[in-house]
py3Dmol code that shows the C-alpha trace and the ligand (Angstrom):
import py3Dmol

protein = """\
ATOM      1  CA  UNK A   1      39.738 -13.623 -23.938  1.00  0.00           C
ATOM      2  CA  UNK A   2      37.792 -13.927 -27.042  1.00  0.00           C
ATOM      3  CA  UNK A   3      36.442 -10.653 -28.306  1.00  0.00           C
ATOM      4  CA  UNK A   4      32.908 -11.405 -29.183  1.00  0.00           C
ATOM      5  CA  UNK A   5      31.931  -9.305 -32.678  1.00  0.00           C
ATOM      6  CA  UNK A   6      29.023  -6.970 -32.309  1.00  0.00           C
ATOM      7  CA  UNK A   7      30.033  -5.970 -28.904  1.00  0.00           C
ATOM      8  CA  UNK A   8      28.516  -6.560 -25.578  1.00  0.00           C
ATOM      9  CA  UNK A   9      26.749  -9.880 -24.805  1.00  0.00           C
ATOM     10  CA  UNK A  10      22.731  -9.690 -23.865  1.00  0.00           C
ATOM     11  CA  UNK A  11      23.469  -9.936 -20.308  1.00  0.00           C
ATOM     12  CA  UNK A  12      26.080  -6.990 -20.189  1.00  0.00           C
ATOM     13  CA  UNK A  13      24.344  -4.599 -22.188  1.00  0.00           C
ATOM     14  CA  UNK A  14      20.919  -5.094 -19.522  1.00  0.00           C
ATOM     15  CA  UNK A  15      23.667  -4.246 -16.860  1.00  0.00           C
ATOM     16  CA  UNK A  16      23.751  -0.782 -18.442  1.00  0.00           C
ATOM     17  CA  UNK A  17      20.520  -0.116 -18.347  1.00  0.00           C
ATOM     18  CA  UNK A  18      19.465   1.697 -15.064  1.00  0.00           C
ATOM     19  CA  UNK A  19      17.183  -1.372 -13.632  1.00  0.00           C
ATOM     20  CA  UNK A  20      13.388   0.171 -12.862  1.00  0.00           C
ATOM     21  CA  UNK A  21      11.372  -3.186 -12.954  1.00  0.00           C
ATOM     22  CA  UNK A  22      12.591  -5.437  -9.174  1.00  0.00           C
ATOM     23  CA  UNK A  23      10.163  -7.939  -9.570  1.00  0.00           C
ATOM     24  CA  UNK A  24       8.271  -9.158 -12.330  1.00  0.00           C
ATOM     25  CA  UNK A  25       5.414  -7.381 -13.305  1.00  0.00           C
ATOM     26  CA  UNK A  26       2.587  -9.364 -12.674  1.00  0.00           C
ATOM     27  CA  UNK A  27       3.276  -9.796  -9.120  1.00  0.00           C
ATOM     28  CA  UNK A  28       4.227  -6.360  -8.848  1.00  0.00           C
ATOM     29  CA  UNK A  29       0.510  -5.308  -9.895  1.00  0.00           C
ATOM     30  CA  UNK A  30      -0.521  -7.735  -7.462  1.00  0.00           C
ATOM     31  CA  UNK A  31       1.856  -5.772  -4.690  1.00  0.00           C
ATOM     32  CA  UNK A  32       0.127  -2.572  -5.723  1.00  0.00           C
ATOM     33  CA  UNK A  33      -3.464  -3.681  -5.332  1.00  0.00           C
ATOM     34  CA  UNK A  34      -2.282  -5.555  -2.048  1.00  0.00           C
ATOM     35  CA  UNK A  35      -1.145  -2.419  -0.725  1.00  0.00           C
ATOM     36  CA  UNK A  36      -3.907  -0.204  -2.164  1.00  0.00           C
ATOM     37  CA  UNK A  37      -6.494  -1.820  -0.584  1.00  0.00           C
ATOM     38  CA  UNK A  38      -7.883  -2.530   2.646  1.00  0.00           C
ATOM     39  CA  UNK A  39      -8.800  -5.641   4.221  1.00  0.00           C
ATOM     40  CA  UNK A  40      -8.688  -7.763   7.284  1.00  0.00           C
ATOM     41  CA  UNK A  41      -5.131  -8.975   6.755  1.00  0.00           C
ATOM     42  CA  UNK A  42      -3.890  -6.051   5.914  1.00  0.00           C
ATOM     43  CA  UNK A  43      -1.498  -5.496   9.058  1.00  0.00           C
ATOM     44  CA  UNK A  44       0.400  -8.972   8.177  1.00  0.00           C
ATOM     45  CA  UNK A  45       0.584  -7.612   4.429  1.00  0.00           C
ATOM     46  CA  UNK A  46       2.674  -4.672   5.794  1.00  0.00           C
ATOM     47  CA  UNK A  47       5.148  -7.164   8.036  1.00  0.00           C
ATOM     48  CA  UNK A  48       4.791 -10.428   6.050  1.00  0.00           C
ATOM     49  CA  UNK A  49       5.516  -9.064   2.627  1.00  0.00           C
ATOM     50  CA  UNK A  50       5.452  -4.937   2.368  1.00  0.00           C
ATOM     51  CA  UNK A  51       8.471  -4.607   4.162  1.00  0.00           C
ATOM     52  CA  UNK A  52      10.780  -7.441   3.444  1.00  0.00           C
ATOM     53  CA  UNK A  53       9.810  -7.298  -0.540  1.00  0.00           C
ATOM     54  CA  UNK A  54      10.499  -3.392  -0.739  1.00  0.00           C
ATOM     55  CA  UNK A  55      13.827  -3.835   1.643  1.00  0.00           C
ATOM     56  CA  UNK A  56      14.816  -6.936  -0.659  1.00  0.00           C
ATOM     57  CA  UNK A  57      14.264  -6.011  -4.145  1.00  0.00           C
ATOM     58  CA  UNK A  58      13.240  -1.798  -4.458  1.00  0.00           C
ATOM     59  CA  UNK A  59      15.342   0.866  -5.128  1.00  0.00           C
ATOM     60  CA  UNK A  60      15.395   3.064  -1.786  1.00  0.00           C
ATOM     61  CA  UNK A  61      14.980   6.911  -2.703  1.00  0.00           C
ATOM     62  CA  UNK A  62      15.095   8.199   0.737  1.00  0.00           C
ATOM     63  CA  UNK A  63      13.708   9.958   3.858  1.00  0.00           C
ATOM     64  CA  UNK A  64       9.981  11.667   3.498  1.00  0.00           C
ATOM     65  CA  UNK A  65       7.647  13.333   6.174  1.00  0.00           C
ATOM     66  CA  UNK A  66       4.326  12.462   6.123  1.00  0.00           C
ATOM     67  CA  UNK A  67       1.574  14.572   7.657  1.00  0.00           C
ATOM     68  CA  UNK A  68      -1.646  13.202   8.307  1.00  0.00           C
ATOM     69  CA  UNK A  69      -4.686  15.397   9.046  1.00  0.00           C
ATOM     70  CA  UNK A  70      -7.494  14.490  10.695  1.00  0.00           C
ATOM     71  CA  UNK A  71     -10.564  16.045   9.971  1.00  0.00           C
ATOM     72  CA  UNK A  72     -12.406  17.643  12.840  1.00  0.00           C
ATOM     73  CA  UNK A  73     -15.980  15.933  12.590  1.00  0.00           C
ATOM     74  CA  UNK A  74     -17.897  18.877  14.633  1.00  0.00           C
ATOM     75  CA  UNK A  75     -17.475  20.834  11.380  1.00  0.00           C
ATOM     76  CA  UNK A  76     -17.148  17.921   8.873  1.00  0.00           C
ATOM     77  CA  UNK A  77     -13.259  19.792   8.272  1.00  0.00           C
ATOM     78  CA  UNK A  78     -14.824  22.423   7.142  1.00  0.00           C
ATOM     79  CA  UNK A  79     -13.875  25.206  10.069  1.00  0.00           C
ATOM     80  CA  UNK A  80     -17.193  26.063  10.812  1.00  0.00           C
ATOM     81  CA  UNK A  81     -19.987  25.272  13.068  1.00  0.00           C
ATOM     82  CA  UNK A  82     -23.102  25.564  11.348  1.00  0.00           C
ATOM     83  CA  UNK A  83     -26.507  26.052  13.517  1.00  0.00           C
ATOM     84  CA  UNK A  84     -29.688  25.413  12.221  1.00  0.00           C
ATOM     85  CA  UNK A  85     -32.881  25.240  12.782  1.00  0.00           C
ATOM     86  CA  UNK A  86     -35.596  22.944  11.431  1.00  0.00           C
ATOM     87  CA  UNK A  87     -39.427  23.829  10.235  1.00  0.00           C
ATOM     88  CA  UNK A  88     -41.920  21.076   8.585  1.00  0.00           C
ATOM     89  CA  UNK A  89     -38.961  18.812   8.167  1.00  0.00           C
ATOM     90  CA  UNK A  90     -36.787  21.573   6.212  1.00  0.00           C
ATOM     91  CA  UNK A  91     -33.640  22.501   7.724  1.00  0.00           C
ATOM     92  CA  UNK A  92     -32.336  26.156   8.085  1.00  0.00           C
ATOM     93  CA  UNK A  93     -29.015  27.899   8.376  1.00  0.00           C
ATOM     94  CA  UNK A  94     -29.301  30.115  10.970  1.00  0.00           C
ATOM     95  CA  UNK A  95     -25.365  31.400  11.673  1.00  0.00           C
ATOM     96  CA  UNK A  96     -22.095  29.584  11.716  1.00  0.00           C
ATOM     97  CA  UNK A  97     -19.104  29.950  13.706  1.00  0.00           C
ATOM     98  CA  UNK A  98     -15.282  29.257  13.602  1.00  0.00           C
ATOM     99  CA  UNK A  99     -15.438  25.528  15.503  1.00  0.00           C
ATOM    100  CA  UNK A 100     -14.255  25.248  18.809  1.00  0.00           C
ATOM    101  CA  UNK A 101     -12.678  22.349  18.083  1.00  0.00           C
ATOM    102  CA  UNK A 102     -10.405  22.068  15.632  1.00  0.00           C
ATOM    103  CA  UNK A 103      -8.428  25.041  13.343  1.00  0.00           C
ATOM    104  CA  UNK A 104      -9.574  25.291   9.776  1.00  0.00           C
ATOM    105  CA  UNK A 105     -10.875  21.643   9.935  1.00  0.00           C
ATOM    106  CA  UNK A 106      -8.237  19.965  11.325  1.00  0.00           C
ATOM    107  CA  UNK A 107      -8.655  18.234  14.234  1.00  0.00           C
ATOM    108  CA  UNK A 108      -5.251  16.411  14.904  1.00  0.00           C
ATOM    109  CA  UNK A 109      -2.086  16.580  12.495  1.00  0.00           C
ATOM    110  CA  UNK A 110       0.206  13.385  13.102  1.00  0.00           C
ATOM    111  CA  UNK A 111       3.996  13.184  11.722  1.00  0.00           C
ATOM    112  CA  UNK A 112       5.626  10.240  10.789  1.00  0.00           C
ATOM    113  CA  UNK A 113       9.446   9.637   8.906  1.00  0.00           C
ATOM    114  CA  UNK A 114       8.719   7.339   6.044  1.00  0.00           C
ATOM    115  CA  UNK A 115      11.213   5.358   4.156  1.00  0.00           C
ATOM    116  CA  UNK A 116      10.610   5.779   0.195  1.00  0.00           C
ATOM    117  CA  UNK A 117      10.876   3.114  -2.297  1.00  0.00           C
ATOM    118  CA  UNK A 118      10.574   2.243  -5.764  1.00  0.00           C
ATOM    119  CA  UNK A 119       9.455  -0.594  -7.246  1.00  0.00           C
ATOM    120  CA  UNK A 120       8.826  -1.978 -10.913  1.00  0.00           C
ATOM    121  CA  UNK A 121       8.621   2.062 -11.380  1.00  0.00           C
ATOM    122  CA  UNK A 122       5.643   2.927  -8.254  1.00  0.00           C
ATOM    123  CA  UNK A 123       6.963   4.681  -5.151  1.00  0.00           C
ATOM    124  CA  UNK A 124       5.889   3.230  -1.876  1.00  0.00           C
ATOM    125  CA  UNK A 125       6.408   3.913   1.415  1.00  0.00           C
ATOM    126  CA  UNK A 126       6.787   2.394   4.747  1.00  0.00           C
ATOM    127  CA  UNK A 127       7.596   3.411   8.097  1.00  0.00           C
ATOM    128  CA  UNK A 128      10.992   4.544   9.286  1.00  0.00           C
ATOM    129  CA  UNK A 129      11.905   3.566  13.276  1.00  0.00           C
ATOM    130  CA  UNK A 130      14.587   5.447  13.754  1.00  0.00           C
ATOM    131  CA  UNK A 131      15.266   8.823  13.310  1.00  0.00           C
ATOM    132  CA  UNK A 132      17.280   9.643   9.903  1.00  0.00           C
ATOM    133  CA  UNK A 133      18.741  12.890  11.272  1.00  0.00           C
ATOM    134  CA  UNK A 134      18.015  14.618   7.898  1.00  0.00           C
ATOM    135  CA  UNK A 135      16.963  18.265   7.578  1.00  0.00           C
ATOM    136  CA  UNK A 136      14.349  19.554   5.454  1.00  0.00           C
ATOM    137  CA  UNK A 137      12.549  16.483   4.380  1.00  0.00           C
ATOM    138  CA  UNK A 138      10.348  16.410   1.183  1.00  0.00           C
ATOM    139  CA  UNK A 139       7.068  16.126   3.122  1.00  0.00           C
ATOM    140  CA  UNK A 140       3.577  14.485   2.234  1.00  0.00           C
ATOM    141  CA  UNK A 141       0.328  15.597   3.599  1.00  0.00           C
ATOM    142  CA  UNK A 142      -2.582  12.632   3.521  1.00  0.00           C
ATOM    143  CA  UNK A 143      -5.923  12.684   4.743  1.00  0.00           C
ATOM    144  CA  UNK A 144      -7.328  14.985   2.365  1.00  0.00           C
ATOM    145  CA  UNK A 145      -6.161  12.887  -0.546  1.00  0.00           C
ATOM    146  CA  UNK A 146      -8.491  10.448  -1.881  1.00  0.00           C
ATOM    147  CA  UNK A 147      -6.774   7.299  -3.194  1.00  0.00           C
ATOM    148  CA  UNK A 148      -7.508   4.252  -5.527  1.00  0.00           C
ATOM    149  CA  UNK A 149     -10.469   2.518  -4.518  1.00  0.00           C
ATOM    150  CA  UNK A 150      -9.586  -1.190  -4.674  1.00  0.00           C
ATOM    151  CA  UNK A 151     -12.210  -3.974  -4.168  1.00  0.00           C
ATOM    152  CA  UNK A 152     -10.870  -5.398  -0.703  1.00  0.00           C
ATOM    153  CA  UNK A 153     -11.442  -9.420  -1.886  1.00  0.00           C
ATOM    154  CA  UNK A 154      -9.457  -8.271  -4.781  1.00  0.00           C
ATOM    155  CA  UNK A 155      -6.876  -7.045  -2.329  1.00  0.00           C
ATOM    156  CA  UNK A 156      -7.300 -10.159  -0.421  1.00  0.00           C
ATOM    157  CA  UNK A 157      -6.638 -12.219  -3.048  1.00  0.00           C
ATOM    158  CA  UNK A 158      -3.297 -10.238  -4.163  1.00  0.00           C
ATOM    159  CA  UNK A 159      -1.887 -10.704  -0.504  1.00  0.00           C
ATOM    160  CA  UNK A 160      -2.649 -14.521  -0.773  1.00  0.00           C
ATOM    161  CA  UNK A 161      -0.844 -14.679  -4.086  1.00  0.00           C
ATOM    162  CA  UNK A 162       1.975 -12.637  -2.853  1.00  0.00           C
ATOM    163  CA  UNK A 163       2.266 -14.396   0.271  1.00  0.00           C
ATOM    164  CA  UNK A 164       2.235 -17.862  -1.792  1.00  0.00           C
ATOM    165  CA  UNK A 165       5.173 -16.694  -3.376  1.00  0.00           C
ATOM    166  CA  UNK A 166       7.265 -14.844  -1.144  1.00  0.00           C
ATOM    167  CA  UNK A 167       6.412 -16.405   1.974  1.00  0.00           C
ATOM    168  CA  UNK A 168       5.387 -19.740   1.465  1.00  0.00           C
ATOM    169  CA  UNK A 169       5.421 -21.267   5.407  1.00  0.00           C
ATOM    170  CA  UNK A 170       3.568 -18.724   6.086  1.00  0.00           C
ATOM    171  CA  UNK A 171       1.239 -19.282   3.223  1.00  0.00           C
ATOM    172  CA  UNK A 172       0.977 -22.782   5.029  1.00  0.00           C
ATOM    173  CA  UNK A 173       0.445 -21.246   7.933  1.00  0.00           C
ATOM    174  CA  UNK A 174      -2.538 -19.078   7.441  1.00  0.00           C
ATOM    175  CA  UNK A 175      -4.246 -20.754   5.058  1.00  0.00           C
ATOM    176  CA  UNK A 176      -6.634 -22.356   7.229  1.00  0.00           C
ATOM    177  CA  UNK A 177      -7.684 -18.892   8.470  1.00  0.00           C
ATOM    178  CA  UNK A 178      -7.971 -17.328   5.210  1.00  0.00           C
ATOM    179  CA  UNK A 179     -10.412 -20.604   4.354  1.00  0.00           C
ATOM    180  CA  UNK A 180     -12.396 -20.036   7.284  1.00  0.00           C
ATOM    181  CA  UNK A 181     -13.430 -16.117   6.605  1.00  0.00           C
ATOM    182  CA  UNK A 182     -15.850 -18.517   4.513  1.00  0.00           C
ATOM    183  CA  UNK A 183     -15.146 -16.335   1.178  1.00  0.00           C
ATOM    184  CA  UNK A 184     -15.340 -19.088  -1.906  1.00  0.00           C
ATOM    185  CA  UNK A 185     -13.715 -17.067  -4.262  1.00  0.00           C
ATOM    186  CA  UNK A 186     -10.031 -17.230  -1.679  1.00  0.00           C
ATOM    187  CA  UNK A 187     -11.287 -20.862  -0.701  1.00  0.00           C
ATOM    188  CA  UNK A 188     -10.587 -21.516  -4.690  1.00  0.00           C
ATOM    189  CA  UNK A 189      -7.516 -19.693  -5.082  1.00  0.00           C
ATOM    190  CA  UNK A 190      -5.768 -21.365  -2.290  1.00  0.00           C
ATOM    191  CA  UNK A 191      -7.138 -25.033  -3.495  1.00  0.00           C
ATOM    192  CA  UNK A 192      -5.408 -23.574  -7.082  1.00  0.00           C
ATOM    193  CA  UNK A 193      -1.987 -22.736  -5.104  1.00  0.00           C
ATOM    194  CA  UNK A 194      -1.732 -25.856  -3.345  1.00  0.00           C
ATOM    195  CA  UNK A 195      -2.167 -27.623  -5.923  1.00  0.00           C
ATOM    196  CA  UNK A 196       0.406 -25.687  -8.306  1.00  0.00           C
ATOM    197  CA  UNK A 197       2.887 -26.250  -5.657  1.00  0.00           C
ATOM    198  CA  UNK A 198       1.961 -30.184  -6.310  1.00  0.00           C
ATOM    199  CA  UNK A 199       2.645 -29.932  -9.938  1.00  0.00           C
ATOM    200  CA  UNK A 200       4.918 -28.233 -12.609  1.00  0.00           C
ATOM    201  CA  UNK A 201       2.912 -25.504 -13.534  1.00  0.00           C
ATOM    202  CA  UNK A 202       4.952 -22.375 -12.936  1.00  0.00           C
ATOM    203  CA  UNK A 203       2.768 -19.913 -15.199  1.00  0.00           C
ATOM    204  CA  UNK A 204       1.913 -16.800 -14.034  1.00  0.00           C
ATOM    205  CA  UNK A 205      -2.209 -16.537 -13.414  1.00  0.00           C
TER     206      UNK A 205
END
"""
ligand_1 = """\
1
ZN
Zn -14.069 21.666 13.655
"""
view = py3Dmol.view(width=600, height=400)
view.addModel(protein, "pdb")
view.setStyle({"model": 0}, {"cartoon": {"style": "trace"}})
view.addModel(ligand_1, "xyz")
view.setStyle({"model": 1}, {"stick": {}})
view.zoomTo()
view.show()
């Protein structure tokens, strides 16, 4: 074995280095606004490529409980029932009262085990179906959190391009419903990933 002068090769020295990016990056910023926002497809982004990308190429982390609350909307979450009265179009506060029902706001509180992930350095989630049999989970309460608002054609169009890459029968599967939501700007972008798949462009977009 030849010792190679100046030590490690490229290759070996990368192997040291803890790996934080799974995927490359552009089509992990695509996963995040994918999963970020919400759209009509959004159920297939969660079995088509949510769950098989963060199974295939994330680091798992572990088991988390996630709380959602659902805000009571006699009270608007607030806890309590405002009466009012109303004189020449002005509305009054006459009393309030702790709301029948719900307790401090909260209508229903749901639990759910959630897998955690990282990937290219953002934690995700998805759902676990089976019980992990761990005590004292690190727990998460949504549904008072607001999160990133994505534009949902911009979503749309992340899915597509995920989909294109990851999955690519069923790229060719849906396409023909994705063209028929009528939306020009997804009609073009799957007319521009057909036709990349006919030629040798491989550059990111
Ligand atoms: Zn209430």
């Amino acid at each position: 074995m030849r010792i190679q002068k100046g030590g490690l090769g490229m290759n070996q020295q990368l192997e040291l280095i803890p790996q934080t990016k799974h995927i490359p990056q552009w089509l992990a910023d695509y996963f995040y606004k994918a999963n970020s926002g919400n759209y009509k497809y959004k159920q297939d982004f969660y079995e088509k490529i949510k769950n098989p990308i963060l199974q295939h190429f994330a680091e798992f982390i572990g088991f988390e409980l996630q709380i959602i609350e659902y805000p009571c909307h006699s009270c608007d979450g607030t806890g309590k029932f405002k009466h009012y009265y109303y004189e020449y179009g002005h509305r009054y506060l006459l009393r309030s009262e702790p709301c029948w029902h719900c307790t401090d706001g909260i209508y229903r509180t749901a639990k759910f085990t959630l897998k955690k992930y990282v990937l290219n350095g953002v934690a995700y989630h998805i759902p676990c179906d089976f019980d992990p049999n761990v005590k004292h989970l690190p727990t998460v309460v949504k549904g008072k959190i607001a999160h990133e608002n994505i534009d949902p054609q911009e979503a749309l169009i992340a899915y597509i391009i995920l989909l294109w890459k990851y999955d690519k029968a069923e790229f060719y599967y849906r396409m023909y419903g994705f063209v028929k939501d009528g939306l020009k700007p997804i009609t073009n972008l799957i007319q521009k990933l057909i036709r990349k798949d006919n030629t040798n462009d491989d550059l990111p977009f």
